[in-house]
C-alpha positions in Angstrom: -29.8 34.3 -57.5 -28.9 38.0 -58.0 -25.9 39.1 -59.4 -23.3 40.2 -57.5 -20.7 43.1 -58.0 -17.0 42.2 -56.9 -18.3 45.2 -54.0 -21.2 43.4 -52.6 -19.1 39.9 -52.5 -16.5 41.7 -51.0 -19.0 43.2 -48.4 -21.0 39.8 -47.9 -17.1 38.1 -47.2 -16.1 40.5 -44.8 -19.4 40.7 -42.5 -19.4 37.2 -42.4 -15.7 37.3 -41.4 -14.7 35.9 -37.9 -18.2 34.1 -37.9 -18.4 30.7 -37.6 -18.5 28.5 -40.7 -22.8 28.1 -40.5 -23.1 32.1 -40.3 -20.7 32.6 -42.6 -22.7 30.0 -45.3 -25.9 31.7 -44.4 -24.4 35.0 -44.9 -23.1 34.8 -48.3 -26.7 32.9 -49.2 -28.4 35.9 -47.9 -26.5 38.0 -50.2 -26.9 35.9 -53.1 -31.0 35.5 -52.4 -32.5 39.0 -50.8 -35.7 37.5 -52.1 -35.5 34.7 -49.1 -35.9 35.6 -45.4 -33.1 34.8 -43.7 -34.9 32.0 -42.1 -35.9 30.2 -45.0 -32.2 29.9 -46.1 -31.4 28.7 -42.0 -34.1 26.0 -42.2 -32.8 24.3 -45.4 -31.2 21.1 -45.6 -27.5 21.1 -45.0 -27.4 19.2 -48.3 -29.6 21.6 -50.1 -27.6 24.4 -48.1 -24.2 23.1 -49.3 -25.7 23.0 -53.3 -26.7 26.6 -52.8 -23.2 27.5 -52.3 -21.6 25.3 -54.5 -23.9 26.9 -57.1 -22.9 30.3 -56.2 -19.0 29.4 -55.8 -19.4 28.3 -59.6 -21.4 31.4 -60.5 -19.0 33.1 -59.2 -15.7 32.0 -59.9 -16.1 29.5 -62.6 -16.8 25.7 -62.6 -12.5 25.2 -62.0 -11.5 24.2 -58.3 -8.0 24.2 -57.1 -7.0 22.8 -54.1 -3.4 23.5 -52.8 -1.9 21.6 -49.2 1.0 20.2 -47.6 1.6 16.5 -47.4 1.2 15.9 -43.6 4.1 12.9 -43.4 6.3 13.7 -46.5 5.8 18.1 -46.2 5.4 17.9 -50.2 3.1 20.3 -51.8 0.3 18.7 -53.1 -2.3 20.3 -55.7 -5.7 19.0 -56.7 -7.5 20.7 -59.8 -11.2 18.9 -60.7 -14.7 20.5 -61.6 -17.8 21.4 -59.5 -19.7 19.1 -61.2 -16.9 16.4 -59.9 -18.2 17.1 -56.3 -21.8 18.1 -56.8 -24.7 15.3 -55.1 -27.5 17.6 -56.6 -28.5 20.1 -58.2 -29.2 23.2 -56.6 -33.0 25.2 -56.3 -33.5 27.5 -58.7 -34.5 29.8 -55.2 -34.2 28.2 -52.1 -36.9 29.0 -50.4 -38.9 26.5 -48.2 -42.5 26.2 -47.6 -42.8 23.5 -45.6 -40.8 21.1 -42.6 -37.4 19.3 -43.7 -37.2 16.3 -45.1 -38.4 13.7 -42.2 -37.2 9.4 -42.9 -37.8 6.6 -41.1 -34.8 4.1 -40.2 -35.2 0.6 -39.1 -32.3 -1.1 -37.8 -31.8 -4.1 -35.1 -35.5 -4.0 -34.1 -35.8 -0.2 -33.8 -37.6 2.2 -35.7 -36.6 6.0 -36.0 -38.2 8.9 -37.3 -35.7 11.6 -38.0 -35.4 14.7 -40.2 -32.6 16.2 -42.3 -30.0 18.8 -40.1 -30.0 22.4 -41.2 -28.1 25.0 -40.0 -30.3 26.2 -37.2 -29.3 22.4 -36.0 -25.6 22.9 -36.6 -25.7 26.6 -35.2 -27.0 25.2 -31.6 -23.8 23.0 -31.5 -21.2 24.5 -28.8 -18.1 25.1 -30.6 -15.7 23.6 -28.3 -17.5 20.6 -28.0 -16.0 16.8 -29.2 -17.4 15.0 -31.7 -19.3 12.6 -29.9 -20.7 15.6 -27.4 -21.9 17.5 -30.7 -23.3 14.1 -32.8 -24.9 13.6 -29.6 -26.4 16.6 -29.8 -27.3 17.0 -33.6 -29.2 13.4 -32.8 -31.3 15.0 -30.1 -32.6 17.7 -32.2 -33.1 15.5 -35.5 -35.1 13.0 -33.8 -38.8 12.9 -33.8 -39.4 9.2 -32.2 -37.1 6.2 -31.2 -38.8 3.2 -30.1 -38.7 -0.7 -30.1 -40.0 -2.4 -33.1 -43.1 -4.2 -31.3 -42.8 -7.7 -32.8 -46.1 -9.1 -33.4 -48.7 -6.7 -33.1 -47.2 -5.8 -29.3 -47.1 -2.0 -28.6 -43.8 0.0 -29.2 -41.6 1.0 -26.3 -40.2 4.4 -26.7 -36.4 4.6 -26.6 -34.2 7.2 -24.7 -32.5 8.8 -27.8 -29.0 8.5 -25.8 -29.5 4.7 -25.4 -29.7 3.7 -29.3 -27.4 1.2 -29.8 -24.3 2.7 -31.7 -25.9 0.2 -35.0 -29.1 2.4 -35.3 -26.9 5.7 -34.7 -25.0 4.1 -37.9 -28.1 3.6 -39.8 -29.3 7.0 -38.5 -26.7 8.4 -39.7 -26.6 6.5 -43.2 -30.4 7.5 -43.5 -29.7 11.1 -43.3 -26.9 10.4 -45.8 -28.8 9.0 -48.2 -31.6 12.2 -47.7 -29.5 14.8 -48.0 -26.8 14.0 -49.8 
């Protein structure tokens, strides 16, 4: 990680400005890393992603977070002060460059088995902004699937499974999987 002046951040904040929240990540990582392409930092986990910048936000600005909202029901102000290391899953690369593929898993759940990888931005930056949640999980699935099929029970051969037809407790434990990877 290269240090910054407060002229660079400033420069790295305002071209990632109006982006949306993925280019704006991958922006300010860029800024931080000119020693990575571009599409190393795009192909890293969303987990290893998010430890990047909560690396540099500490860098930065110090370890101190302050959060500051409005109480939805009662319209109190509400203020929240806690530590990165409060927040932070794991630790961050030292550079985040990536050699190889992401992360794949395997899930098993109510006799299916699932090979899957890990999101990354490229996978959140093909989601359609004005899409519903379910549209865009659906979505995100597609891409981080590798196989879906039916566990063959006694030596029979696996079917395949149409990704859209898991049954919503594999999409759980899909989703729990990933978790777990890439936390």
């Amino acid at each position: 990680m290269r240090n910054m002046s407060a002229a660079d951040l400033l420069s790295a904040w305002e071209h990632a400005l109006g982006q949306p929240p993925v280019h704006q990540a991958l922006v300010l990582l860029a800024a931080a890393y000119p020693e990575c392409a571009p599409e190393q930092l795009a192909r890293l986990s969303i987990g290893q992603r998010d430890a990047q910048l909560l690396a540099l936000r500490e860098h930065w600005f110090g370890p101190a977070l302050t959060s500051v909202t409005t109480c939805p029901q009662c319209h109190e102000r509400v203020e929240l002060t806690f530590s990165v290391r409060d927040i932070r899953a794991t630790e961050p690369l030292d550079t985040p460059a990536i050699d190889g593929p992401v992360r794949a898993i395997s899930i098993r759940a109510n006799g299916h088995v699932v090979e899957c990888r890990v999101p990354t931005s490229l996978d959140l930056a093909s989601l359609h902004q004005d899409a519903d949640a379910d549209h865009a999980g659906g979505h995100l699935l597609q891409r981080c699937i590798v196989s879906a099929v039916r566990d063959g029970a006694d030596g029979e051969t696996a079917d395949p499974v149409d990704v859209a037809q898991l049954p919503a407790s594999v999409v759980d434990a899909i989703a729990e999987g990933i978790a777990a990877a890439d936390p």
